[in-house]
C-alpha positions in Angstrom: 0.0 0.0 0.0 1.5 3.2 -0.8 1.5 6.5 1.6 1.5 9.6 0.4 3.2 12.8 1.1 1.4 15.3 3.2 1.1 17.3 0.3 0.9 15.6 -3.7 0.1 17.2 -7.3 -3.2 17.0 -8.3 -5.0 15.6 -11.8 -6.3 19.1 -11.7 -10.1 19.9 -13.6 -9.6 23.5 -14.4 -11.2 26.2 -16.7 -9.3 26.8 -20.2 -8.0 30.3 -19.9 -10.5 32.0 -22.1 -13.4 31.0 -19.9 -12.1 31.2 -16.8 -13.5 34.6 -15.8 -16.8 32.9 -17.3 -16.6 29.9 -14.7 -15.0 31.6 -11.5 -17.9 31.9 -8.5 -18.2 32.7 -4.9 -17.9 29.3 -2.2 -20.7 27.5 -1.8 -21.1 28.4 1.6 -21.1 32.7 1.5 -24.5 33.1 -0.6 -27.5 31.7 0.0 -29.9 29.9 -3.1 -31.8 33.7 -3.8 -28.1 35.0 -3.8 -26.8 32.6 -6.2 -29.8 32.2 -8.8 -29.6 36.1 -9.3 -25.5 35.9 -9.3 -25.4 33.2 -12.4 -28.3 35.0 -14.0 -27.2 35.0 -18.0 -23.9 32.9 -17.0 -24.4 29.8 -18.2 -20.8 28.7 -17.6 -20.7 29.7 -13.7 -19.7 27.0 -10.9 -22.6 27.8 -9.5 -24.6 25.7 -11.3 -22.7 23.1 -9.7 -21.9 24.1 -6.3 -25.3 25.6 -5.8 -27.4 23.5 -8.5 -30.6 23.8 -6.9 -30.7 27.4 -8.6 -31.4 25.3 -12.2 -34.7 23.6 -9.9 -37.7 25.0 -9.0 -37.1 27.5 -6.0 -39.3 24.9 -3.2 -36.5 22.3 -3.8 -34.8 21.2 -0.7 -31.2 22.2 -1.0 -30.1 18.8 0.2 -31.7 16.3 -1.8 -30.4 14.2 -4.3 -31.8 15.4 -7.3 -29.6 18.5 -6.3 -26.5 16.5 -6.4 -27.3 14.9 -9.6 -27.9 17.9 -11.2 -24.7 19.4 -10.1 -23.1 16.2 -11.6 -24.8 16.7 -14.8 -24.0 20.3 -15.3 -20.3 19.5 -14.2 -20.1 16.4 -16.9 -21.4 19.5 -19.3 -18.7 22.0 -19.0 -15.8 19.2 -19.0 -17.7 17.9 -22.6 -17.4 21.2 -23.6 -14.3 21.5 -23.0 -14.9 24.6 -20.8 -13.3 22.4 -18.2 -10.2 20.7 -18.9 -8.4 17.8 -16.8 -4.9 17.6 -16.7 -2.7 15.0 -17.9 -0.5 14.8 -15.3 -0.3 15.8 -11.8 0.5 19.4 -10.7 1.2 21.7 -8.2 -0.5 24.8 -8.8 1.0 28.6 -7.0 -2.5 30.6 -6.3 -2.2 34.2 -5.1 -5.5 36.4 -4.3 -5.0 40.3 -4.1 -7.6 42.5 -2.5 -6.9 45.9 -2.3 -3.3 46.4 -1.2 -3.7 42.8 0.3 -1.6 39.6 -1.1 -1.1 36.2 -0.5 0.7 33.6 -2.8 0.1 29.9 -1.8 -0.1 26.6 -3.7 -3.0 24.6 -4.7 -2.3 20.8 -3.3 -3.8 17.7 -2.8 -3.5 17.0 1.1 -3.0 14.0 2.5 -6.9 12.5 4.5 -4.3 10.1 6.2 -2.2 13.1 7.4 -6.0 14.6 8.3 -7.2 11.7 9.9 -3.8 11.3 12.0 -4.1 15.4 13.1 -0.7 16.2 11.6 -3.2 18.3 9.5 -5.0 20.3 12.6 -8.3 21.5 13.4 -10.0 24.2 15.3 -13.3 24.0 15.1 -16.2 21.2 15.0 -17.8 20.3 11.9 -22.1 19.9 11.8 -23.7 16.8 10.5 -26.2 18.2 8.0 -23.7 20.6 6.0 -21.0 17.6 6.4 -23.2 15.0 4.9 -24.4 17.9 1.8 -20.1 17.7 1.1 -20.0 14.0 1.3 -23.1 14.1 -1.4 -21.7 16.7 -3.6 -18.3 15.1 -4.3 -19.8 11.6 -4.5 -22.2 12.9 -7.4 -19.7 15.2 -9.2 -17.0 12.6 -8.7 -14.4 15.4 -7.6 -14.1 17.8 -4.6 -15.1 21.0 -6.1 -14.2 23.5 -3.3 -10.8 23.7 -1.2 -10.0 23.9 2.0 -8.1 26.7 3.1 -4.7 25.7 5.3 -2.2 27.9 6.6 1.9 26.8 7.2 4.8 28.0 8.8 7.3 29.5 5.9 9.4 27.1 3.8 12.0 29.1 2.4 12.9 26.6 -0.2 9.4 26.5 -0.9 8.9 30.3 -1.1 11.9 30.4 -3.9 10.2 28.3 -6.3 6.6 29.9 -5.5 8.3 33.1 -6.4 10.2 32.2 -9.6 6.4 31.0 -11.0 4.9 34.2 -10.0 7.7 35.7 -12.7 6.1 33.9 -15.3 3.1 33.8 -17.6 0.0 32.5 -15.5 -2.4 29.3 -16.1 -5.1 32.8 -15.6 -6.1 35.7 -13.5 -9.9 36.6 -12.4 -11.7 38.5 -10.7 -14.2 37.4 -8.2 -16.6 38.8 -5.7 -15.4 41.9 -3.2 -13.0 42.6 -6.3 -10.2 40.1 -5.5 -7.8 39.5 -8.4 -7.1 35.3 -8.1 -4.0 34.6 -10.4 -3.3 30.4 -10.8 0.2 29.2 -12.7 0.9 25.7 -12.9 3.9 23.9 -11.4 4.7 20.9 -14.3 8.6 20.4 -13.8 9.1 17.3 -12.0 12.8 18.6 -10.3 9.8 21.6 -8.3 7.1 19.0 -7.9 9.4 16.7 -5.5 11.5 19.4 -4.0 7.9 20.9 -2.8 6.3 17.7 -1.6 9.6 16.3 0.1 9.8 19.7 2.2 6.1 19.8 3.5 6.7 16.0 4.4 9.1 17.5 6.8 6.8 19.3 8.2 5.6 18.4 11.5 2.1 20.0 11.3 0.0 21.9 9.2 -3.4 24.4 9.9 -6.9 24.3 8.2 -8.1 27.8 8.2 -11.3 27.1 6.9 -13.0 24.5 5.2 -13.6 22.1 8.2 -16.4 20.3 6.2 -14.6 20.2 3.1 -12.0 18.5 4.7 -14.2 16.1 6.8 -16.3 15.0 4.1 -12.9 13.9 1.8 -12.1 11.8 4.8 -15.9 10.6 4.5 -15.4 9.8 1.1 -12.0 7.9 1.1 -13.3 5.6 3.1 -16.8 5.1 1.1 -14.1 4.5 -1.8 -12.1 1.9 -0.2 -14.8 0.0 0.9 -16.1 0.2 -2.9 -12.7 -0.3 -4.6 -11.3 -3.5 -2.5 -8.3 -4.9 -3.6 -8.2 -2.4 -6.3 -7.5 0.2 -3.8 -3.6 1.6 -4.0 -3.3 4.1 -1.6 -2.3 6.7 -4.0 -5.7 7.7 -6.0 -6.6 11.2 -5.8 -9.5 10.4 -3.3 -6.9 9.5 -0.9 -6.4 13.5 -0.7 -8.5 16.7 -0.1 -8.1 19.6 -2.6 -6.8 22.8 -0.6 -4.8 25.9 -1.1 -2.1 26.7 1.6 -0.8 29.8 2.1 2.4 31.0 4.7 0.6 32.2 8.0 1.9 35.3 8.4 0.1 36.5 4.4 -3.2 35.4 5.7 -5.4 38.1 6.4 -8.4 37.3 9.7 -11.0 39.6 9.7 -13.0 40.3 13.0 -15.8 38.2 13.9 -19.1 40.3 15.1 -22.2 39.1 16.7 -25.6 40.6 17.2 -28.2 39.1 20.0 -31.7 39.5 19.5 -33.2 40.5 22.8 -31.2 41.9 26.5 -32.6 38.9 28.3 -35.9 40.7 30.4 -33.6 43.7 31.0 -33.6 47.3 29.9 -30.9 48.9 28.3 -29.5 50.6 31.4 -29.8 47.7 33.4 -27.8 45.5 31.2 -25.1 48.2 31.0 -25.2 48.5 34.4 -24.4 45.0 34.7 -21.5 45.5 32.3 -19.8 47.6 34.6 -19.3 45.0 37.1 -16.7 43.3 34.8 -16.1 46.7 31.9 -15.2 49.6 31.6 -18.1 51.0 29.5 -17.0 54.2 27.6 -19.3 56.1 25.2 -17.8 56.7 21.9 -18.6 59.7 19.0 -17.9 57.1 16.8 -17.8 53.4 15.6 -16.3 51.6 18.3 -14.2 49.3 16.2 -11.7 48.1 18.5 -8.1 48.6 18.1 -6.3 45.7 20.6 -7.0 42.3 22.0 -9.4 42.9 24.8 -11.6 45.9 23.6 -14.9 45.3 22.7 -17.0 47.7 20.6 -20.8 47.8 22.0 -23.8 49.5 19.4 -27.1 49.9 21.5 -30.1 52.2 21.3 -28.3 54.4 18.7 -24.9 54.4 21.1 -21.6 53.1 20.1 -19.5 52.1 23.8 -15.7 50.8 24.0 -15.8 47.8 26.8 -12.4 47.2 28.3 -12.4 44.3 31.5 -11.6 46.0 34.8 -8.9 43.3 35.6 -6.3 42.1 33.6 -7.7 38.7 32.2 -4.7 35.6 31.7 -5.5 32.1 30.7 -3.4 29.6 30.6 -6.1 28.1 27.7 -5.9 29.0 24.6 -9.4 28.8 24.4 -9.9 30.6 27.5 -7.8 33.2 26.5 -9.6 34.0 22.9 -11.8 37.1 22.9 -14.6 35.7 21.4 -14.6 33.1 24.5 -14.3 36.3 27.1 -17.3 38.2 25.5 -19.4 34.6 25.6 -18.2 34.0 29.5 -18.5 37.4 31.0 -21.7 39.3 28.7 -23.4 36.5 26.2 -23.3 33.6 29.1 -23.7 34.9 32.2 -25.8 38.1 31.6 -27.8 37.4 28.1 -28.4 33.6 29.4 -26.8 32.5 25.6 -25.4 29.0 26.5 -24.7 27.2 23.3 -23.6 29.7 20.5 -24.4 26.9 17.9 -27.8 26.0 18.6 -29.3 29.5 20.1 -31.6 31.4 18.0 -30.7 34.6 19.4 -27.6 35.7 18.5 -25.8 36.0 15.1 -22.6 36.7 13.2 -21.8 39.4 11.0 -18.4 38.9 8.8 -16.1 41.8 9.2 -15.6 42.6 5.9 -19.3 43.8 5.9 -18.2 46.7 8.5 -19.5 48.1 11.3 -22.3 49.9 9.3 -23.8 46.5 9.2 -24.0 46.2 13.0 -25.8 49.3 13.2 -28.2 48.7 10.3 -28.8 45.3 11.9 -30.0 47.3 15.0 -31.7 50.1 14.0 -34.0 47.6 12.3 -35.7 47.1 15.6 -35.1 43.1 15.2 -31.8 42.9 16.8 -31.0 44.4 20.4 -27.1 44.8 20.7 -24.2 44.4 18.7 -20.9 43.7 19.6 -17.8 44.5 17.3 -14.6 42.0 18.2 -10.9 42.5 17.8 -9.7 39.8 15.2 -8.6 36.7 16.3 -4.8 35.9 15.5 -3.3 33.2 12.8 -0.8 32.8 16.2 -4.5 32.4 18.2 -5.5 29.3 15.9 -1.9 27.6 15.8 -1.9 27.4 20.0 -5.8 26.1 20.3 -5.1 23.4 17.2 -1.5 22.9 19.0 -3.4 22.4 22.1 -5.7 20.3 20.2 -8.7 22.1 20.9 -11.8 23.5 19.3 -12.3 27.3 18.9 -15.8 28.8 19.9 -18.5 29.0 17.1 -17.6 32.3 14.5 -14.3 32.9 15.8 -12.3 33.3 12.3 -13.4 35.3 9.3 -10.8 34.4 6.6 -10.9 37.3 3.6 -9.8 37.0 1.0 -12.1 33.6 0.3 -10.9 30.9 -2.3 -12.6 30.9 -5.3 -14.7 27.8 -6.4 -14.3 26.6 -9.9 -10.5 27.2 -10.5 -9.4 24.3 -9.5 -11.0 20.7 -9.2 -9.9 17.5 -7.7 -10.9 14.2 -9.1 -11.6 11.0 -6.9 -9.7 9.0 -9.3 
């Protein structure tokens, strides 16, 4: 049976060049079915209409049943007959860089090891839910590849960094543009000498991150076994489905955006009452303006109209990771034990607001009437997420908002 590296060359399914601009879409998982049926209007050749392929069925279809998946299949088989999508004839490593703004990050496109994943050499932070786990597992068993990567982060290879750079120098596979106007650039890496230098130096890596794409990621361990099982003795060890597709990127490019939540009601108390609680464990400071906080440990606060700058009274230390996480202080000491918000994954009154939407959005989400409080976060650190996956911990629900987001339709990975 043969092991693979942590990270191998893909069979890559890809767009040719002059349709990639055509095929390039949002992930799956930042747009809802409205958002994506109006995004692909008059694009025929968008990956939505295979990573959200309920939007080519009536509206009342449940997003999770299989005539989903096999519509996502069939429109998949489509492009790749039309040559829209091409597969590779041999496998690659691929350099992706996204630029947003004055933002950049240059990474490569890999097939990761489930074994490695399965063995937590490549870590996690966060738990994964059944129901959006199982629509994964569904998706790549009808479409036959894994359609969306993961999103890992890694401590700088400088031998690694060289050859990223020296690609970057040349002509690219194709640039796009996606949504929130990031620029994603893809070049293959063919020459065998660059292929094995990069795999043998990630296989001396003791550990690597996932950033984002926990489902992704669990349902390709899902499916490798599903394709053992089915393959028997015809199972080598080294088919594609023995990886996950994901982009890695050095940790120190990666951009994390703060985190926000809004809570729906003050729990039976009136405004001043609940910010007279604050003060037991804050410093509550009224601010002219947004209170978008500048440090780890300030908390911005939009109520009745008011924008507030929390700071704890005491210095607060942890020896937990966890414990020591912003978003895990603002759950303990206001969420928890004043708003009576137990279990941020199954309560219906709070919700999470992506920085990159701003703090405008907290106050519109407030000034609606529907929505009580908001409460603006500092960002948690890349350094953050390495201790609590070190530690071998989970993070709080809606810790990390990664931005700039991979694109979906780039780059595909076949199951075999």
């Amino acid at each position: 049976m043969k092991k693979l590296p942590l990270f191998s060359p893909i069979y890559a399914i890809r767009p040719v060049k002059e349709k990639a601009q055509d095929v390039v879409a949002p992930p799956y998982d930042v747009l809802d079915s409205d958002e994506a049926r109006e995004m692909a209007k008059n694009k025929p050749l968008s990956f939505l209409h295979i990573s959200k392929a309920e939007i080519d069925l009536p509206p009342d279809t449940d997003v999770y049943s299989e005539v989903v998946y096999r519509k996502a299949a069939e429109n998949f088989e489509k492009l790749i007959k039309q040559q829209i999508l091409i597969r590779e004839d041999k496998p690659c490593f691929y350099v992706y860089q996204m630029k947003m703004g004055n933002h950049i990050q240059t990474g490569l496109a890999v097939g990761a090891s489930v074994n490695d994943y399965d063995l937590n050499r490549i870590r996690k932070h966060e738990l994964t839910r059944p129901v959006k786990e199982d629509d994964r597992v569904n998706q790549i068993k009808f479409v036959k590849a894994q359609t969306g990567p993961a999103l890992i982060a890694y401590k700088q290879i400088p031998e690694v960094a060289e050859i990223i750079k020296k690609y970057t120098k040349t002509e690219p596979l194709f640039s796009v543009k996606g949504i929130n106007d990031v620029i994603h650039t893809v070049w293959k890496i063919d020459n065998d000498t660059d292929i094995k230098t990069i795999s043998d130096r990630f296989e001396e890596q003791e550990r690597v991150y996932i950033a984002d794409g926990h489902h992704r990621s669990a349902a390709a361990s899902r499916i490798q076994k599903m394709m053992i099982k089915e393959r028997g003795s015809n199972h080598r060890g080294d088919e594609p489905y023995n990886t996950f597709l994901a982009v890695a990127f050095p940790a120190d490019e990666m951009k994390i955006w703060d985190y926000n939540r809004i809570v729906k009601d003050l729990n039976g108390l009136t405004a001043d009452d609940f910010i007279k609680k604050l003060k037991e464990n804050f410093v509550v400071e009224p601010s002219k303006n947004q209170a978008k906080p500048q440090k780890k440990r300030e908390f911005g606060m939009y109520i009745q109209g008011n924008w507030y700058i929390l700071k704890p009274i005491k210095e607060l230390k942890f020896n937990d990771p966890v414990a020591d996480l912003d978003v895990s202080v603002l759950s303990d000491l206001v969420l928890d034990k004043i708003l009576g918000i137990k279990d941020l994954r199954k309560s219906d009154r709070i919700d999470f607001i992506g920085g990159i939407r701003g703090l405008g959005e907290l106050e519109k989400k407030v000034n609606s009437g529907e929505w009580k409080v908001a409460f603006a976060l500092y960002p948690t650190s890349i350094d953050e997420l390495i201790s609590v996956a070190d530690a071998q911990k989970i993070m709080p629900p809606k810790s990390t908002w990664f931005e700039p987001k991979l694109a979906d339709g780039l780059l595909s990975n076949p199951l075999i």
